[in-house]
N, C-alpha and C positions, 0 to 999 in steps of 0.2 A: 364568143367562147366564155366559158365561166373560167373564173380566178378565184382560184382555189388557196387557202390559205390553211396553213398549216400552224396548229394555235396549241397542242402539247400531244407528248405522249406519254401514256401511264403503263408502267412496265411494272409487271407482280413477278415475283420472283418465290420460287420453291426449289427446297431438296437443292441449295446451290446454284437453280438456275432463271431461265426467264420461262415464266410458264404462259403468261399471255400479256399480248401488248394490245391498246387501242390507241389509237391516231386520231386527235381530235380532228375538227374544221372546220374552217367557216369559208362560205362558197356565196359567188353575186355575179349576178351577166355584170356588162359593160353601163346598159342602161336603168341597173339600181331594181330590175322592176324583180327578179329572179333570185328569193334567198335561201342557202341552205346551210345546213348544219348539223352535225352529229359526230360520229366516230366511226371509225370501221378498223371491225378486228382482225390482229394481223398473227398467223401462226407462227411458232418459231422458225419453222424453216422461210415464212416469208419476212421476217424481221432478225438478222442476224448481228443485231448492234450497233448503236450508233452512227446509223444511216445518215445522209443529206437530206436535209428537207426535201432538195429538188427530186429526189429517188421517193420519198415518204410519197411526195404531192403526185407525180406519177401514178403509183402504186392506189392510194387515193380516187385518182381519176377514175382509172380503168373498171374499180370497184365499185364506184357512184354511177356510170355508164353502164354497168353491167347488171346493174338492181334497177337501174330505170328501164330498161329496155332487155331483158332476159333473152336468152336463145331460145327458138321453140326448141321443144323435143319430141 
């Protein structure tokens, strides 16, 4: 399984509130050979402040899993 590491988050802010967040990352399998990294943007209704990383890394996952591997339609 990858370990997913959660390394900042950039929170812009308008009009008083949070207008867009991204979730940094850095991601490795177990055996170093598997590296990733990026961001992924988080809406405001899926970022509602000051989260736990373990909820960020989640949230993370399902998003990095879901760009590798799409549903068909």
């Amino acid at each position: 399984m990858l370990e997913i590491q959660i390394t900042a988050t950039n929170i812009r802010y308008a009009d008083g509130g949070v207008s867009s967040v991204n979730v940094q990352f850095q991601s490795k399998d177990p055996e170093g050979c598997i590296n990733l990294n990026g961001y992924i943007p988080l809406t405001t209704e899926e970022y509602q402040g000051n989260e736990a990383f373990l909820a960020l890394t989640e949230v993370a996952r399902t998003k990095i899993i879901n760009r590798l591997q799409p549903k068909a339609e």
